[in-house]
Backbone bond lengths (Angstrom), bond angles and torsions (degrees), N, CA, C in turn:
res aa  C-N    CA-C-N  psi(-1)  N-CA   C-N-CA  omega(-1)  CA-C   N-CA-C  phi
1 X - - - 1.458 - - 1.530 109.91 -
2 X 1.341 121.27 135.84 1.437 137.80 175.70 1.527 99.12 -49.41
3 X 1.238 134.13 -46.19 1.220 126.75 -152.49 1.665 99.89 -83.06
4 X 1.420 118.34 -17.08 1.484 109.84 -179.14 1.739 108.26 -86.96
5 X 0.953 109.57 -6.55 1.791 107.74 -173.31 1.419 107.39 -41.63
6 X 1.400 113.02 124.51 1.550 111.37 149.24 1.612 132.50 -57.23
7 X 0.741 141.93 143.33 1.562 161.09 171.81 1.768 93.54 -48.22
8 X 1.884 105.55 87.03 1.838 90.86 172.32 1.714 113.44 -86.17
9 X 1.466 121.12 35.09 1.477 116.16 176.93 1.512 129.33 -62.09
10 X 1.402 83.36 -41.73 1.518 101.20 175.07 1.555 124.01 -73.68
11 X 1.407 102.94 -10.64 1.782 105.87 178.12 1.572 91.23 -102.19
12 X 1.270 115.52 -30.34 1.692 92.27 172.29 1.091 129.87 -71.42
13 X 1.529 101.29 -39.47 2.087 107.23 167.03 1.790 93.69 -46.93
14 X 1.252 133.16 -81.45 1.239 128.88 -149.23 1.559 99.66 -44.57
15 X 1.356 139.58 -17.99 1.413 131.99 -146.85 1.869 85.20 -103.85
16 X 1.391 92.42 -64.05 1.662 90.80 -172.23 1.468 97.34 -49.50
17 X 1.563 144.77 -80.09 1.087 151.09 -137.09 1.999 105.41 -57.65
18 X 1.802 108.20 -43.86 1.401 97.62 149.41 1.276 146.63 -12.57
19 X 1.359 97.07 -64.05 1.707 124.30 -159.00 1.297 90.48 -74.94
20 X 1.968 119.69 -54.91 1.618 122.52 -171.58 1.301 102.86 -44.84
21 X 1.392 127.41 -42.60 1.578 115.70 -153.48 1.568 95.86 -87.44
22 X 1.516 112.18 -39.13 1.404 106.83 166.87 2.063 127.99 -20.32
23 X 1.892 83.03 -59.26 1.697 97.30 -163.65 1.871 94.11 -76.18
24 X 1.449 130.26 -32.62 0.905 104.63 -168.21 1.771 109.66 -78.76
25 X 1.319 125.36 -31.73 1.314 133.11 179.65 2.007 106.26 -49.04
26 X 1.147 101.83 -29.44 1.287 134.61 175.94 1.837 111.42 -55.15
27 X 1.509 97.64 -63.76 1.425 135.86 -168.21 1.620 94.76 -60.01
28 X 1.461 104.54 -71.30 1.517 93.25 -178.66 1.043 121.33 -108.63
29 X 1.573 135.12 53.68 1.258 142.94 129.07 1.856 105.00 -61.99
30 X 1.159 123.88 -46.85 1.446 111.60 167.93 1.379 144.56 -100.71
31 X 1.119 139.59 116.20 1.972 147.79 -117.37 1.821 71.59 -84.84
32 X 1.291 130.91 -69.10 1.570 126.44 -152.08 1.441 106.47 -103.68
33 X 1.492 120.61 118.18 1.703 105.76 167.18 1.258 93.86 -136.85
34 X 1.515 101.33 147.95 1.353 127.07 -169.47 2.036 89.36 -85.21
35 X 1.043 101.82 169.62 1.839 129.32 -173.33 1.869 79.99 -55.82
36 X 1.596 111.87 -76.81 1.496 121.77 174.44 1.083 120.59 -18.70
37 X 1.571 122.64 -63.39 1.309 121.94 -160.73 2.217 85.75 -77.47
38 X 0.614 112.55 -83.85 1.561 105.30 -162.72 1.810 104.17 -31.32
39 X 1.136 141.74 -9.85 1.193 118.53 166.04 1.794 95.39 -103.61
40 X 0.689 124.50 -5.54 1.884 116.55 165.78 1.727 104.17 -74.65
41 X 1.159 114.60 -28.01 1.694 118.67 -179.38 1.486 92.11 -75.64
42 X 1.562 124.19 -61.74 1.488 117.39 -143.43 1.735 86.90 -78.02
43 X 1.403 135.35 -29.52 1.243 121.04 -174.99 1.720 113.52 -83.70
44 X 1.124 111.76 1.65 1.448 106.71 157.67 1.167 121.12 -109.24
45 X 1.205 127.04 20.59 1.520 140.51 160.30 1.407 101.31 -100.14
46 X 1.389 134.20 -55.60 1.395 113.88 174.85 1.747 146.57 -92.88
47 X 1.710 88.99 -14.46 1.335 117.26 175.81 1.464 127.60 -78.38
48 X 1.603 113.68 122.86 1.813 89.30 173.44 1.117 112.38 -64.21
49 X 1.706 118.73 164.62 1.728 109.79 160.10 1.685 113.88 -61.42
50 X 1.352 117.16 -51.90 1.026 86.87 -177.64 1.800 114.77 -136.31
51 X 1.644 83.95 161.44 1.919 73.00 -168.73 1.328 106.56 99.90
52 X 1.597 114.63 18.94 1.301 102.17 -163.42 1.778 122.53 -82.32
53 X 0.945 122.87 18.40 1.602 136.65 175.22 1.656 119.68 -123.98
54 X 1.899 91.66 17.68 1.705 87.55 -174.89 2.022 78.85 -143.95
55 X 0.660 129.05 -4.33 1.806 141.23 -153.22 1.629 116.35 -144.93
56 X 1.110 106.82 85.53 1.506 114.96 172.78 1.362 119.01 -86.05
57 X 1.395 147.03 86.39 1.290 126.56 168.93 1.790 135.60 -16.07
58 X 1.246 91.02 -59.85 1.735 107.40 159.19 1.232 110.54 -42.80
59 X 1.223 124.89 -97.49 1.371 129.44 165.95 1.414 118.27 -4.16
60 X 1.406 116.31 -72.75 1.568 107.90 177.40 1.549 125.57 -66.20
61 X 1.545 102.24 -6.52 1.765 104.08 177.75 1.765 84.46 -81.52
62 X 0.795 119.03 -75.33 1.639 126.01 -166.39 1.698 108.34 -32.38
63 X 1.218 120.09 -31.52 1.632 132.90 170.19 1.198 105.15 -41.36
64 X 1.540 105.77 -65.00 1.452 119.99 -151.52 1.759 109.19 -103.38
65 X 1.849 105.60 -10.93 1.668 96.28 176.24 1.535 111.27 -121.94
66 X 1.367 108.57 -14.17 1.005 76.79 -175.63 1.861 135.96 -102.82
67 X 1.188 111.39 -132.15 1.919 98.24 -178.44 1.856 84.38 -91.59
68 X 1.148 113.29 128.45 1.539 117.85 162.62 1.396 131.96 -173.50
69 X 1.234 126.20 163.31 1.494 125.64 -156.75 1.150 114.24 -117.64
70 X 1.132 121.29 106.99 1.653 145.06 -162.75 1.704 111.79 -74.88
71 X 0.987 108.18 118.27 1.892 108.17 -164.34 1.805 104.34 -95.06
72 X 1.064 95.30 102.99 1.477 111.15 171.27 1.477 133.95 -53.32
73 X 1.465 141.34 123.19 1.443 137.19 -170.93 1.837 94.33 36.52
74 X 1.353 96.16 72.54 1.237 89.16 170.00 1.755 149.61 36.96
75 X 1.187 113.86 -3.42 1.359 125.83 149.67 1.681 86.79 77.04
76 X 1.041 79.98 -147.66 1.650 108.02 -168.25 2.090 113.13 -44.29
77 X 1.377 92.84 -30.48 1.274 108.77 177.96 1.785 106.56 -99.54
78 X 0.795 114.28 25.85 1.482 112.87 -174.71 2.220 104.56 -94.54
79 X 1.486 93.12 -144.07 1.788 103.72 164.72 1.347 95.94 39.84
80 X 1.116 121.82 -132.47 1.643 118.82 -144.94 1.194 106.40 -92.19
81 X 1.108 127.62 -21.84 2.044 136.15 155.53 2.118 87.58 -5.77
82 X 1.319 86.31 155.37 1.772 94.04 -178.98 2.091 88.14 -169.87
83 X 1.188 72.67 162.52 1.991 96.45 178.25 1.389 85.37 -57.46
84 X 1.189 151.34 -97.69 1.513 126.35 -141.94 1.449 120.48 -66.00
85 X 1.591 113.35 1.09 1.775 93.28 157.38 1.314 127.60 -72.14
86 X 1.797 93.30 -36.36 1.865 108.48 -160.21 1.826 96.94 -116.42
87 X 1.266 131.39 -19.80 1.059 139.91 165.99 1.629 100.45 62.89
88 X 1.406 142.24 -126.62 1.869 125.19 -155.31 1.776 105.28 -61.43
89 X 1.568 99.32 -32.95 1.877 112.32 -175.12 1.435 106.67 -63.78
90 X 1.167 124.33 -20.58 1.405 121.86 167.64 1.874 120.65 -68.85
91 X 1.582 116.55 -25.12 1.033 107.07 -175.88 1.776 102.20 -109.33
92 X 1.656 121.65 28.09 1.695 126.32 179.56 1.617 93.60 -108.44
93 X 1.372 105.26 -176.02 1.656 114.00 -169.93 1.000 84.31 -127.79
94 X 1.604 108.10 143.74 1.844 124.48 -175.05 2.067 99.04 -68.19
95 X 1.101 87.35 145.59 1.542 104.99 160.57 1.507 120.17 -51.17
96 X 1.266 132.30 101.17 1.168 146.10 156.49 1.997 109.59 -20.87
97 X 1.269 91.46 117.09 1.601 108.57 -169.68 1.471 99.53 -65.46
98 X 1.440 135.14 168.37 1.453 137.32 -149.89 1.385 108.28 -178.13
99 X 1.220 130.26 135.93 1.702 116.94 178.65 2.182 97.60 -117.86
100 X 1.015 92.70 156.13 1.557 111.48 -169.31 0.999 112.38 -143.05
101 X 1.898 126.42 89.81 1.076 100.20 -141.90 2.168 154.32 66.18
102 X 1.241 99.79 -128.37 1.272 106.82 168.91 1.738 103.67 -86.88
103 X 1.567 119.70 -31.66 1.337 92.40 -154.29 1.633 114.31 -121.37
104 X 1.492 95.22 -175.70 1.592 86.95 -172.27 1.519 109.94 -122.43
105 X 1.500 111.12 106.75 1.578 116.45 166.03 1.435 103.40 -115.15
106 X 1.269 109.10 -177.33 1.272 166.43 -81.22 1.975 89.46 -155.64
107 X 1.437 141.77 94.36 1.085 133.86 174.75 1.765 106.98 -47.78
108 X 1.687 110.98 -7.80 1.884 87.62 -175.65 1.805 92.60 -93.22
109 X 1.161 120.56 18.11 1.441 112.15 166.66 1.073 105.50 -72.43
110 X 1.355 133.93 -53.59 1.409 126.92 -179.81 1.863 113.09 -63.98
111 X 1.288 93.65 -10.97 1.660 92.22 173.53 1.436 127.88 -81.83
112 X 1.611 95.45 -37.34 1.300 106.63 166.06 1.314 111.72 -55.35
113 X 1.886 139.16 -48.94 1.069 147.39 -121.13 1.794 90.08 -103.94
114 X 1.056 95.32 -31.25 1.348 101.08 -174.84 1.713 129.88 -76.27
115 X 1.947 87.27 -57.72 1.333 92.90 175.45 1.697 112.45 -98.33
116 X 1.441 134.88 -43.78 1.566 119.79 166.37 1.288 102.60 -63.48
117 X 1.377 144.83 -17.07 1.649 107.78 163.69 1.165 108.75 -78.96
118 X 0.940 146.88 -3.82 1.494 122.59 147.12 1.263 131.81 -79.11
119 X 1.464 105.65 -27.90 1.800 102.83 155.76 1.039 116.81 -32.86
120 X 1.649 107.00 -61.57 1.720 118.55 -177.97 1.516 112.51 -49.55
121 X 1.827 110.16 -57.50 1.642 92.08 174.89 1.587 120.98 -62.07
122 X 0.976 111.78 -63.38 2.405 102.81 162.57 1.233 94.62 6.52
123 X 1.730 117.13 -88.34 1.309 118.20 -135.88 1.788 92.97 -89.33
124 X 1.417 129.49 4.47 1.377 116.49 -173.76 1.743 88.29 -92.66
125 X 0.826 136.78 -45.70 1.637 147.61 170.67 1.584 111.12 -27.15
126 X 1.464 96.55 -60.41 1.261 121.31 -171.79 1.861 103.93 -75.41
127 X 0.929 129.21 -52.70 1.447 119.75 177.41 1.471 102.21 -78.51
128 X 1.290 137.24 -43.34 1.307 115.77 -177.07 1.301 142.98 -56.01
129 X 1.717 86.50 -9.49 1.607 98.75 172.28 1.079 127.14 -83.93
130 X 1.355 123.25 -9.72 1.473 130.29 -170.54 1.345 125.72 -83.78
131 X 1.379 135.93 133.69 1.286 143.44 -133.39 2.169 92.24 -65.11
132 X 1.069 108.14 151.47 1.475 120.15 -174.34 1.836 106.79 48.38
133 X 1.125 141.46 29.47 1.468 139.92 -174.35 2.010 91.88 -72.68
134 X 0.872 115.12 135.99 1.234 128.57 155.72 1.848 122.65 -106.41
135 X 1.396 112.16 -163.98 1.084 102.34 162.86 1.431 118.94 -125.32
136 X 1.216 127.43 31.77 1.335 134.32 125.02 1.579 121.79 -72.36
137 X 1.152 123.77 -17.93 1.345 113.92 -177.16 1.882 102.98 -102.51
138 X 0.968 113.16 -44.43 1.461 96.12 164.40 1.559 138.67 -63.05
139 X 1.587 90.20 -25.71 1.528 93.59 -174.97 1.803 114.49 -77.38
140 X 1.985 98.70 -14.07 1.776 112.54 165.09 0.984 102.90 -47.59
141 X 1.788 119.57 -50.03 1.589 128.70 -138.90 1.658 95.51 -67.33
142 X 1.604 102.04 -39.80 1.531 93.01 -143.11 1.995 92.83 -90.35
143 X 1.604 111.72 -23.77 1.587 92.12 176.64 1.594 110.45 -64.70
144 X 1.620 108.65 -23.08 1.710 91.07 -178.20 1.270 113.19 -72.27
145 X 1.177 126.15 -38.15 1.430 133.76 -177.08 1.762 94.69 -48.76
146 X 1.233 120.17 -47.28 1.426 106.93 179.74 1.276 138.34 -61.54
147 X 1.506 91.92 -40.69 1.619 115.78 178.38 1.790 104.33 -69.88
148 X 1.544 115.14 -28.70 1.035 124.77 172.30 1.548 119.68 -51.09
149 X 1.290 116.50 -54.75 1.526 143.60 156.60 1.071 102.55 -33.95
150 X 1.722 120.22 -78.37 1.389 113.79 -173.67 1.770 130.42 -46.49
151 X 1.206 110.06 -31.12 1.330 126.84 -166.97 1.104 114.41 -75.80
152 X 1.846 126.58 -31.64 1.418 142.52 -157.15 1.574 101.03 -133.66
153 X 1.458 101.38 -126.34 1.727 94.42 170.59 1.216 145.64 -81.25
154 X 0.843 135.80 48.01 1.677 140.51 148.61 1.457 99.82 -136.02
155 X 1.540 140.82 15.21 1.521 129.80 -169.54 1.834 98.93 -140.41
156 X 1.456 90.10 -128.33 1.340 117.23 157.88 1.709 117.73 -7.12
157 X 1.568 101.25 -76.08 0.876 136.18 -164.12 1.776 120.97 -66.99
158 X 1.615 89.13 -27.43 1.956 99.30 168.21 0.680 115.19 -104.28
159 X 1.796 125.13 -35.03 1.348 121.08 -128.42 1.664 100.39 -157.09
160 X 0.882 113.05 6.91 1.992 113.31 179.33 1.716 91.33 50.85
161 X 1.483 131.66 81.24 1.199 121.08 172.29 1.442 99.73 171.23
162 X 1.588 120.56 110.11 1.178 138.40 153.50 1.541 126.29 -85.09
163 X 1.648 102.99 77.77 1.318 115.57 164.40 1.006 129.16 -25.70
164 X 1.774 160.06 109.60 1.162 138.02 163.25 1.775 98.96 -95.25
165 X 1.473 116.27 -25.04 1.671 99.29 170.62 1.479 110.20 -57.18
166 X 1.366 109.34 -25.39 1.495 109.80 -175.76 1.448 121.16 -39.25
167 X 1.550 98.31 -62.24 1.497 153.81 -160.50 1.625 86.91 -60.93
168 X 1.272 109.11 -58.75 1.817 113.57 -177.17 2.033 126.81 -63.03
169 X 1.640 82.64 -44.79 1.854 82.70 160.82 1.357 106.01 -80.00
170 X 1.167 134.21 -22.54 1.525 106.10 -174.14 1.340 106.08 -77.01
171 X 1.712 130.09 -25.46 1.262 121.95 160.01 1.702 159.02 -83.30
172 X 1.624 79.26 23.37 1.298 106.99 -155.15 2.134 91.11 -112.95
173 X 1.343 96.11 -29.39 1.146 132.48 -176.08 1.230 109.65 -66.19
174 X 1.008 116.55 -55.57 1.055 135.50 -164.75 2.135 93.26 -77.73
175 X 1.426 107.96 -72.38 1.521 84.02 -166.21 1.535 99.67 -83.37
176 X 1.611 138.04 50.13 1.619 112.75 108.55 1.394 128.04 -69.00
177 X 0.987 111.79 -30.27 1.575 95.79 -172.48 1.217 108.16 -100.07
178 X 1.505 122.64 22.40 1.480 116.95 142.83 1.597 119.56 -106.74
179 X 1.280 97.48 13.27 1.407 93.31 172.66 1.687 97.77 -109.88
180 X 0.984 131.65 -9.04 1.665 145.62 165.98 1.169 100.79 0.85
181 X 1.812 101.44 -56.55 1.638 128.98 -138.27 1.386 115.36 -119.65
182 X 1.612 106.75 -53.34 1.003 106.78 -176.58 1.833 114.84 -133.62
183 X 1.422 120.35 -143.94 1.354 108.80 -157.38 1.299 138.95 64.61
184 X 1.411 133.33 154.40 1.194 134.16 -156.98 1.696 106.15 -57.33
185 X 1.184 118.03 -33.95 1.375 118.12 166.22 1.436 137.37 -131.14
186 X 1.342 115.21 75.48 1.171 136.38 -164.65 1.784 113.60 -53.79
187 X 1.363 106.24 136.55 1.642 98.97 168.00 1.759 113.86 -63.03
188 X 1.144 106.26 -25.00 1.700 107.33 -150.95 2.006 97.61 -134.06
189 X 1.175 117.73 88.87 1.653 122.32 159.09 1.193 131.54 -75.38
190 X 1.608 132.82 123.15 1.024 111.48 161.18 1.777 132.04 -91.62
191 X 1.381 121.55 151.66 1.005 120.03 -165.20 1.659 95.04 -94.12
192 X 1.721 98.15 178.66 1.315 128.10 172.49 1.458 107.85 -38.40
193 X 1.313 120.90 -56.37 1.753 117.33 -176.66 1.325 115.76 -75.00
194 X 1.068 104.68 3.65 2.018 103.27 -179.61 1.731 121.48 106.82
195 X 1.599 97.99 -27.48 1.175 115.70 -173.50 2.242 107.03 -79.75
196 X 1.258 103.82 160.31 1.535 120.85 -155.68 1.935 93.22 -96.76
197 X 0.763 113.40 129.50 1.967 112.18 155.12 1.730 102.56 -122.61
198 X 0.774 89.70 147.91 1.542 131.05 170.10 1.609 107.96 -59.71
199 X 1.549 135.90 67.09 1.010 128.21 -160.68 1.563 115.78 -76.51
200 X 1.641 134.69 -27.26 1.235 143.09 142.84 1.459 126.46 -140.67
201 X 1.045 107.01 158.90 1.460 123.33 164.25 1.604 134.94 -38.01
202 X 1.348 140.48 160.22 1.118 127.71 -175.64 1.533 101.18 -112.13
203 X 1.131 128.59 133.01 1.486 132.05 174.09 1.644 110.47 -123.84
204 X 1.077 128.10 95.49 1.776 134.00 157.02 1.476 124.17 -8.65
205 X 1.627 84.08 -43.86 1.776 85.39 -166.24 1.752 104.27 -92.42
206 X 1.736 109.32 -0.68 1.598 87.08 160.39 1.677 110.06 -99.87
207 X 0.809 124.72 28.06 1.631 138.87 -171.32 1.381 119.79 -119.84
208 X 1.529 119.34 -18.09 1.160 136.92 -176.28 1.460 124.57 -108.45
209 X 1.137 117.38 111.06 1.593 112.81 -168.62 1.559 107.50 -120.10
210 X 1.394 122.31 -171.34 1.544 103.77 -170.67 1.412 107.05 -108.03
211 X 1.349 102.84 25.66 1.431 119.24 178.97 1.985 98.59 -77.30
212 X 0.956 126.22 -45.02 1.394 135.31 146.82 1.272 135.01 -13.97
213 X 1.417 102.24 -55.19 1.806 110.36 172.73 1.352 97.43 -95.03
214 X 1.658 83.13 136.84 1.821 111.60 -176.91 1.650 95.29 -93.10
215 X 1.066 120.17 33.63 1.676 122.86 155.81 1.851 104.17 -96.06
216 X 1.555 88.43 -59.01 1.595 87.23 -165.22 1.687 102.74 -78.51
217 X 1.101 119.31 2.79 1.772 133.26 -158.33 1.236 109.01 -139.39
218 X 1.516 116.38 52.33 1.311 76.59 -164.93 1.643 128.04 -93.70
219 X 1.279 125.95 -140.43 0.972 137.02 -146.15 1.895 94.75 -112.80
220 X 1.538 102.67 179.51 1.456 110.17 163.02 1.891 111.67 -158.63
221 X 1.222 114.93 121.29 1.065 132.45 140.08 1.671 122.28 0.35
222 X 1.228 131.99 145.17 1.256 135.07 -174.75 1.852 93.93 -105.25
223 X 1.129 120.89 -45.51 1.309 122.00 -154.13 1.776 107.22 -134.64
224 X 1.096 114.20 162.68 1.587 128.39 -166.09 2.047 82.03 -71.28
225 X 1.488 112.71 -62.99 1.365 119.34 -175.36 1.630 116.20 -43.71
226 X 1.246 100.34 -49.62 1.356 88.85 -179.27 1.465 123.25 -86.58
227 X 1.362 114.07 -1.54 1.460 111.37 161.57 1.687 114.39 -68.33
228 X 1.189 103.57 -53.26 1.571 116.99 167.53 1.328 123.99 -23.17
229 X 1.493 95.53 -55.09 1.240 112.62 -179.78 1.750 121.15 -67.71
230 X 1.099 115.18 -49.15 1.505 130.70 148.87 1.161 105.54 -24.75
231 X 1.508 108.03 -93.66 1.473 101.26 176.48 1.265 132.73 -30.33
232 X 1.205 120.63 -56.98 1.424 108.27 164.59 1.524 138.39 -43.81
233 X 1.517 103.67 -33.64 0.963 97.88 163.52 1.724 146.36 -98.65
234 X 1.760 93.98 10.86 1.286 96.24 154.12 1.384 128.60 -92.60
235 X 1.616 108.77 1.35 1.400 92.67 162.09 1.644 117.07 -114.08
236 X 0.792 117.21 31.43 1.656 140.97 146.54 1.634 123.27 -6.24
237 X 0.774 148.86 147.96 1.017 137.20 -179.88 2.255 98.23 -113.18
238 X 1.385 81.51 -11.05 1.719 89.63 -172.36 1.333 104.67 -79.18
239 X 1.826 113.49 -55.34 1.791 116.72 171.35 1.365 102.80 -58.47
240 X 1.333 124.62 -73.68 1.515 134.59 -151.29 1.278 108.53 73.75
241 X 1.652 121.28 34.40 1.181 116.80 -170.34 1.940 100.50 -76.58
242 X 1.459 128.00 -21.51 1.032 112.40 -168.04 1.769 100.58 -95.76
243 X 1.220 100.70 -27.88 2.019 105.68 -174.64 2.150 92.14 -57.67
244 X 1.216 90.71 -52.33 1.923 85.91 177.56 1.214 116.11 -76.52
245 X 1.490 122.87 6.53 1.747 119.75 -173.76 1.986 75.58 -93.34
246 X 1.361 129.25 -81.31 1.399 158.73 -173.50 1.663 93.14 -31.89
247 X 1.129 121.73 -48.47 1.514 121.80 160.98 1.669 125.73 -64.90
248 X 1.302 118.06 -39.64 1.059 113.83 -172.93 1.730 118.18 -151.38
249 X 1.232 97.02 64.94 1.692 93.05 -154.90 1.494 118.78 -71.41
250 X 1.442 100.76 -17.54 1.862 113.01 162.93 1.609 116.73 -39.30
251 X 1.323 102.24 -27.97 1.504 103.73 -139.54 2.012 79.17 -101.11
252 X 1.328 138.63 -0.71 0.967 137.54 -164.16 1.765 97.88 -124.55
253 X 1.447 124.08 -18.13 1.592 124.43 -141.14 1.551 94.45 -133.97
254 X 1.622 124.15 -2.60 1.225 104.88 -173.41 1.478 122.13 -94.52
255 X 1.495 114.30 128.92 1.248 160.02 176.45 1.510 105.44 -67.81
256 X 1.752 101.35 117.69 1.334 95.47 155.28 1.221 119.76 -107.21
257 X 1.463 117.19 15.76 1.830 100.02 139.52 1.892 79.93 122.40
258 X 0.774 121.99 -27.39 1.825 135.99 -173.70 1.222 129.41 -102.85
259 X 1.495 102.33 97.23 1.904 111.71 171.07 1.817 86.67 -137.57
260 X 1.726 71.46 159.59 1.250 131.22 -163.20 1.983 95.20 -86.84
261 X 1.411 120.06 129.06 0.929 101.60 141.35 1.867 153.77 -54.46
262 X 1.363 112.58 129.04 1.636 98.63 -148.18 1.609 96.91 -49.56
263 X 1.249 107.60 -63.64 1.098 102.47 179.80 1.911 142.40 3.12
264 X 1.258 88.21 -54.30 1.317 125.27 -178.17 1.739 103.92 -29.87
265 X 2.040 101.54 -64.25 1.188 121.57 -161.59 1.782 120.80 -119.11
266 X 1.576 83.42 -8.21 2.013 93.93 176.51 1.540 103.64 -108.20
267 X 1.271 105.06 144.46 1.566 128.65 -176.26 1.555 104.39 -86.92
268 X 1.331 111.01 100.36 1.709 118.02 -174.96 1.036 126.80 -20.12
269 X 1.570 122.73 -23.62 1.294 143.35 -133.81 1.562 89.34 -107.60
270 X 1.260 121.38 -39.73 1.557 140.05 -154.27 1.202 93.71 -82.67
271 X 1.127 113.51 -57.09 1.596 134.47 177.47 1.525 110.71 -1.94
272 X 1.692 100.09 -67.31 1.777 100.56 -171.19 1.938 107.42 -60.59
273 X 0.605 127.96 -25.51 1.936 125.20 -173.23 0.701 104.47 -83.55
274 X 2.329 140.93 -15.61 1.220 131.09 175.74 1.643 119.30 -17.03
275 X 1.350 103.22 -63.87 1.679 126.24 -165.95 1.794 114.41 -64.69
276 X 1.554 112.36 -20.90 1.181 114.53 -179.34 1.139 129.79 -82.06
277 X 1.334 142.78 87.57 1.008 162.67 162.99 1.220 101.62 106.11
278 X 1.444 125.90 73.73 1.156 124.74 -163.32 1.646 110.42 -86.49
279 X 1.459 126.59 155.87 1.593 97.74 169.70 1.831 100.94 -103.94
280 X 1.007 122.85 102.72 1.444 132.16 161.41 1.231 125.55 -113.16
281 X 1.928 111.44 122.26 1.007 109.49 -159.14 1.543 110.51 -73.79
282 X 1.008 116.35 -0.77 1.478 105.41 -179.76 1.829 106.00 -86.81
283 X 0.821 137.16 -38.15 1.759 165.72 151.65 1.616 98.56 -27.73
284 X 1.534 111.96 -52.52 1.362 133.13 -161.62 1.594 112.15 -76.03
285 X 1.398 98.25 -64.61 1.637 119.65 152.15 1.324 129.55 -52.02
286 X 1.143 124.69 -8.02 1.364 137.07 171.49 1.754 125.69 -0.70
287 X 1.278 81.14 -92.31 1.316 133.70 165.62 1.757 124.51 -38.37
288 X 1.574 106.02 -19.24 1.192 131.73 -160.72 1.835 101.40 -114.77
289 X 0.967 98.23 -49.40 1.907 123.02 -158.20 1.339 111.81 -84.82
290 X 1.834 110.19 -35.20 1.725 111.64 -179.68 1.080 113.20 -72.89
């Protein structure tokens, strides 16, 4: 049951904070590193070799260790769902549920956060260098690149499902590992002798907002059918996702108090379809609640 989950913050701090001491032990084993070589260190501390935008290391430790709730015949996407709603995402197993804090996602949040925020830094690297780049023009680059994602492979395109929690760890994701280096408070300083310290720790729960959970965020549908279909199956007698929403809706709605302006992580453009086929559990539950 969702409501018994342990708090996995503290196994994610230990995972990220690993890796930090990893890259810095890393850092000053060599007297000169170019900008390059220190993101070839920090991306082999967090990146798989391969597969790396479908394969999170993190992610799959968190599958298998940590406290989480395993979604049965497919959950919400299960019952009459078929390959042409969700097309390859129809034949994967949902992400093992996880609490963070107050809330409850989805272990590929940390996948997203991990591995498309670094997509996002790649291509923020890569456009920022270019003669007149501002930060309106990179920060275009990187919501399309997301919305891009959503539309084809990791959304639309796999799975009949335009994430916007998606959309939020990958941007949240994205500026840790530009704060790695630099910004008013950097993970990683160098001192007087040349050599790097470790200036703080990594903590989840300041990284995590409820922009994340596809309760308070939610999601949208590709098609009129496959919303339908959803719906139906949250009022199920198989999920009981709405008899336990109508019973206990705290336990589905809690807020730790922190979002993100949308802005931040949605591509303006996307903006107008928010409302279309939205999945909201109150919308969803309907039917159950009046």
């Amino acid at each position: 049951m969702m409501e018994r989950l342990k708090d996995s913050s503290a196994a994610i701090d230990e995972q990220f904070n690993q890796r930090l001491l990893l890259i810095l032990k890393d850092l000053n084993e060599e007297p000169t590193l170019e900008d390059e070589d220190k993101w070839n260190i920090v991306e082999s501390k967090f990146q798989a070799s391969v597969g790396a935008m479908l394969f999170s290391p993190l992610e799959s430790w968190l599958e298998t260790n940590a406290s989480r709730y395993m979604v049965a015949n497919g959950g919400i996407y299960g019952g009459t769902i078929d390959y042409d709603d969700m097309f390859l995402g129809w034949y994967a197993p949902l992400s093992p549920v996880i609490k963070i804090a107050t809330l409850l996602v989805g272990t590929d949040k940390i996948g997203h956060f991990v591995a498309q925020g670094w997509d996002y830094f790649k291509l923020y690297l890569s456009v920022s260098k270019t003669p007149q780049s501002n930060e309106s023009q990179w920060k275009r680059a990187l919501l399309e690149r997301g919305h891009e994602l959503e539309t084809t492979m990791l959304g639309f395109g796999s799975n009949g499902i335009y994430s916007y929690g998606d959309l939020a760890a990958n941007w949240k994701g994205f500026l840790f590992y530009r704060s790695l280096f630099d910004g008013e408070n950097p993970y990683f300083r160098k001192k007087e002798d040349g050599t790097f310290e470790l200036a703080r720790s990594f903590s989840i729960k300041d990284n995590v907002t409820d922009d994340f959970d596809e309760v308070l965020n939610p999601s949208r549908a590709r098609t009129a059918r496959l919303y339908e279909k959803i719906k139906e199956n949250f009022l199920s007698k198989e999920t009981r996702v709405c008899e336990k929403y109508a019973k206990n809706p705290e336990v589905f709605t809690q807020s730790n108090g922190r979002r993100m302006p949308r802005a931040d992580y949605v591509l303006e453009t996307s903006k107008s379809d928010e409302s279309k086929y939205a999945l909201k559990i109150q919308d969803l539950c309907s039917n159950d609640t009046e």
